[in-house]
Every structure is written in structure tokens, then in C-alpha cells.
N, C-alpha and C positions, 0 to 999 in steps of 0.2 A: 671315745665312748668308754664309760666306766665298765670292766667285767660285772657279771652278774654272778653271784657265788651263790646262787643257791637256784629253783625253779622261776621259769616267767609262766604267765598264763595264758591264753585268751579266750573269752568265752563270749560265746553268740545269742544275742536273745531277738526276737519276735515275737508280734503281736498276737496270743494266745488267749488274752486275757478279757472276761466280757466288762463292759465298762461303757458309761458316756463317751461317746465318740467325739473328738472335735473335726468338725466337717469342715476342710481349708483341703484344696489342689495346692495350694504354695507351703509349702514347709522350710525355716529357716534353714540357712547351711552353717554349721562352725568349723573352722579348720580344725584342725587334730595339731597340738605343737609338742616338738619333740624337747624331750627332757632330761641331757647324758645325767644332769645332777640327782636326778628320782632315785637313781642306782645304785647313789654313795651310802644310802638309809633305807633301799628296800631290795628283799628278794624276789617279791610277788606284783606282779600287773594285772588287774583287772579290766577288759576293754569287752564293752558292749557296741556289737554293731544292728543299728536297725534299717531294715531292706525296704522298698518300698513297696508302696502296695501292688498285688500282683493282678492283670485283668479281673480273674473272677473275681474278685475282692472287690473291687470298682464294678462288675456289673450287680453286683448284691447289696454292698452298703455304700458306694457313691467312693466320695473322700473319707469317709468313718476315718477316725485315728482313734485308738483309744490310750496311746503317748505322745504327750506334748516335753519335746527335748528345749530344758530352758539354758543350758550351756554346754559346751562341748566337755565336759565333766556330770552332768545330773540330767534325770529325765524326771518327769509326772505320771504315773498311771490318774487318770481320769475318774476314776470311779468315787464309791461314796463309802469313807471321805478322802480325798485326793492322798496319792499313799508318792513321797518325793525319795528320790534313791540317787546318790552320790556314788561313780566308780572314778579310775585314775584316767579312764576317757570313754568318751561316746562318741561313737563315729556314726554322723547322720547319713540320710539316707544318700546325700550328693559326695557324699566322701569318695574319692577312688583306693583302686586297690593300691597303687604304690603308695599313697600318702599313708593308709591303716601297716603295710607292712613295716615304710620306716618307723613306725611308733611299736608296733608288735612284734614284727618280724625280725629286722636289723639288730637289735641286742641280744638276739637266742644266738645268732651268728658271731659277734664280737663274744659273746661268753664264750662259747667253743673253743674259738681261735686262742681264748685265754687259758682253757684247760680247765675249764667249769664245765657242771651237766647239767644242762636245759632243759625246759619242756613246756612245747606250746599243748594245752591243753582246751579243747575246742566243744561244744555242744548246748543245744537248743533244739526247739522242736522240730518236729518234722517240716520240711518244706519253708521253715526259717532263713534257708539261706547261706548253709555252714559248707555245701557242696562250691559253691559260687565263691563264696569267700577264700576255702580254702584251695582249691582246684582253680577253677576260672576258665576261661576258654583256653585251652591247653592244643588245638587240633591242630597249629602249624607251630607251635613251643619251638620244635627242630630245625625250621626252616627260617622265621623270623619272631621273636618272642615277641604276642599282643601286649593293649595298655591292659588288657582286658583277665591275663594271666594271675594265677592266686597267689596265696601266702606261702602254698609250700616251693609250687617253680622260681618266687623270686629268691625263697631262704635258700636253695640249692644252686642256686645261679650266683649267688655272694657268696657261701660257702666254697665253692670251689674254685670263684676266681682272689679271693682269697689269699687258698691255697698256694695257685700258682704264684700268686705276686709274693708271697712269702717265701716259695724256695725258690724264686728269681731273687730277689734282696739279699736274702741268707746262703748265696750257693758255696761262699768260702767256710761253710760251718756242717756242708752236707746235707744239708736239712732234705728231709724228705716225711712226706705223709702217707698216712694209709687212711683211706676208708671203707668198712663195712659196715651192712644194712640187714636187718631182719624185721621182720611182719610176722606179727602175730594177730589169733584174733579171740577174744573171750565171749562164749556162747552158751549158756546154757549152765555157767559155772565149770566148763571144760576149755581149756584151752587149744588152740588148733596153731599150726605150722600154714600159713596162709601162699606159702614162697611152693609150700607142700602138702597141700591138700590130706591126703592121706596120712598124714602123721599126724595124728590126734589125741586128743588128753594127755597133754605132756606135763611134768610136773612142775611145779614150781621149788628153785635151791636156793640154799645162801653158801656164799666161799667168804672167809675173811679178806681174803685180796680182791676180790671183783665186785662181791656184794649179792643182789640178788640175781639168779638170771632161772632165764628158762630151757631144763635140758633136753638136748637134742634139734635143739630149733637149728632151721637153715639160716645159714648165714654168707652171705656174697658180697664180693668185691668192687667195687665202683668206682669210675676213673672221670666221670663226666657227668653232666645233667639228666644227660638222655638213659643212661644206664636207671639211673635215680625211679625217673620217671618211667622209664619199661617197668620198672620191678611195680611200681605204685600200680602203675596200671593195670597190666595183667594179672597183676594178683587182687584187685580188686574185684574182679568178678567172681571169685571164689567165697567172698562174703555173703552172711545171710540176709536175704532182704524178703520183703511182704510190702503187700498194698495198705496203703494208709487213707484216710479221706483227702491227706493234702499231697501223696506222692505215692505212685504209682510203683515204686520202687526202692522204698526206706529201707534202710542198714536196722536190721535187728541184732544186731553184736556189737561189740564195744574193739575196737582196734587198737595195738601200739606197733608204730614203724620208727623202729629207732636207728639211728646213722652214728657208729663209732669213729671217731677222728683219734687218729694218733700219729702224733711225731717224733721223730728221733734224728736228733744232730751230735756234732762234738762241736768242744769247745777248744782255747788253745791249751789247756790238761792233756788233750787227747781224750778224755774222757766222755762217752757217751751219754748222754742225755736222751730222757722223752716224756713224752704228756699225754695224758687219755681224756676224752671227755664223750659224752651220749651223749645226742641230743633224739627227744623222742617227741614225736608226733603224735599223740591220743585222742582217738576220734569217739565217741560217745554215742551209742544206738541211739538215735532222735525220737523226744517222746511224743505217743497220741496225741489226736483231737478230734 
């Protein structure tokens, strides 16, 4: 897999949109194919995933689509006059999740490992489908990981194995990594300490060696999946949410969870080496309908 020197993306779209519906229960499937070569010529991935229709949506408009996907690359909105949109992939509605991560997920991982900073960047409307996508059924993760698990359990679950298979190959050179994670969340044009609730409106710095960050945010240590996912979790309910018509509990804040990987080995100089890379998570307050 080629590194990725600069950001990847991924963004989620659903059906928002009023339009001629086409009325079919069968919708094609296209696979999703992966492509190390994309990498050599681009920084940025654009990948639209569309969910499928949810009950209410079938007891109100039948099969209504008002997108017809005509290759696993471009979709049709329906309306008048038919308006055709081209991304680097569309993952239809039969797509699974590990197929959409090795296309979106699996290269934020290999950049990392390469000493580049990532970021999957994820948002659509409410009740579109970005919780599913990105999370997944998560509730025995610890015990046996589902086919049914997201984008961020699989990127943490390669991420760290990884890890280990790198300072198993490399153990005559010392190699060892560190990772830390911090959670923020932006509300209201204030930023909040999400790991720390009560630390809030913190500022935003720039350092010539580090770049931007945010001061005083919490920052912890992490040695496994499961650490990863406590933080994810339990801090996720410190976020702001409100009722929507399509979710009963919408994220009204904009989120970044970013995971710093750094290594340090020696070589036969004796001389010390090491690499830094962010990769950040950024989750988008899901908009009305």
C-alpha cells in the first residue's frame, strides 16, 4: 500500500433529497475495488455510502429511491432535471462494512504506520447512517469482534496489530511505539475537553514544532483496542445531542478524536530514530430535516 502524505476522507450521504422516486425493492449491488495505485497521484478520497431504506421510509413511501447508483463510482439524484455526480467510490446499499473499510479505512492505517497524518473525515444527515458506519455493533467488540463492527473498531484493530508485528520483526533495532488519544468537542464555537467535561473553552495554539493543538486538552495513553474504545465510548456521552424528526438523539457538536503514534528505534549508528503521525477522527454535528 502506497503511504498517504497528506489527508484521506470519508464522507456519508443519504437520502435528504425531494425528487422522483424510483420505486424497485431490488437495487443493484457493485463491489467497492481497492486501488494501492490511487495513492501515488492523490491525497484526498471521497467515498459516499448509501444505507438502505429504513421501515418508516417503507411504510410512508413503499420502495421510493430518489438515487439511482449507476456504477460503484457515480450515482443519479432523480429529480428535475436528473443532476449525475461522480466520487472515487460509492458503496451501495449491500456493501459490508469490512469491504467499505478496506477501501477507506485500511490506507489511514498504512499512512500512520508510514509517519504521515491522516484523517477520516465523516458527515451527513441525521439518521443517514454515519453512527452505523462508523461504530457498528460494537457490544461484544471485547469478547468476539462482529462482521457487523465499524470503520473506527476495524482502523484500531489494524492499527495496533500492526504495531505489534512491527516491533516483533524489528526487535533487533528496539523499536517501540507509543500511543496517545484525545477527544475534543466543538460547540457552540467553544471548544470542550470531552475525556473532561469540565474543562471548557480552551484555546486554540500554534508551536513551530508541533503545529496546531489544543491547550490543556486531556491526553491518555493506550496500549489496546479496548482502551481505544472505553475512551470512545464513555466519552461519548458527554456530547451534545437533541431530538431531530429522524433521531431521537442527534450529536449537536462537531467532534475530533485523534490517536498520536510515535516510534523510536536505533539503528547500527547507535543512533536514535523516531516518527510521529495523528490520525484524527472528525465527526460532524448531523444536519436537520
Amino acid at each position: 500500500m502506497k503511504p498517504v502524505r497528506a489527508s484521506g476522507g470519508l464522507r456519508l450521504a443519504a437520502r435528504g433529497l425531494h425528487a422522483t422516486a424510483v420505486n424497485s425493492e431490488e437495487v443493484p449491488h457493485y463491489e467497492l475495488q481497492e486501488d494501492p495505485s490511487f495513492w501515488m497521484e492523490n491525497n484526498v478520497q471521497v467515498v459516499i455510502r448509501v444505507r438502505p431504506l429504513n421501515n418508516t421510509e417503507k411504510n410512508l413511501c413503499g420502495y421510493n429511491h430518489c438515487l439511482r447508483q449507476e456504477s460503484a463510482q457515480s450515482i443519479t439524484w432523480t429529480g428535475h432535471p436528473e443532476l449525475f455526480f461522480t466520487f472515487d467510490h460509492v458503496a451501495c446499499e449491500s456493501v459490508n462494512q469490512e469491504a467499505l473499510f478496506r477501501v477507506a479505512g485500511l490506507p489511514m492505517v498504512e499512512n500512520c504506520m508510514a509517519g504521515y497524518n491522516s484523517c477520516v473525515f465523516y458527515y451527513g444527515q441525521t439518521g443517514s447512517g454515519k453512527t452505523h458506519t462508523m461504530l457498528g455493533e460494537i457490544s461484544e467488540l471485547g469478547v468476539k469482534p462482529g462482521p457487523e463492527r465499524g470503520m473506527i473498531p476495524h482502523i484500531f484493530e489494524l492499527l495496533i496489530a500492526r504495531i505489534r508485528e512491527e516491533e516483533e520483526s524489528r526487535k533487533d533495532e528496539k523499536l517501540k511505539y507509543n500511543c496517545k488519544c484525545s477527544f475534543l468537542e466543538i460547540y457552540n464555537e467553544q471548544i470542550t475537553d470531552v475525556l473532561d467535561p469540565s474543562s471548557t473553552n480552551l484555546l486554540l495554539r500554534e508551536d513551530t514544532n508541533v503545529g496546531a493543538y489544543v491547550e490543556n486538552l486531556t491526553i491518555r495513553e493506550v496500549t489496546c483496542v479496548g482502551d481505544i474504545m472505553t475512551l470512545l465510548m464513555q466519552s461519548s456521552v458527554n456530547r451534545k445531542v437533541s431530538a431531530t424528526n429522524m433521531n431521537s438523539a442527534s450529536s449537536r457538536s462537531h467532534t475530533v478524536f485523534t490517536c498520536t503514534v510515535e516510534s523510536r528505534w536505533e539503528e547500527k549508528d547507535s543512533i536514535c530514530y523516531s516518527r510521529f503521525a495523528r490520525l484524527n477522527l472528525v465527526d460532524l454535528a448531523g444536519s436537520e430535516r
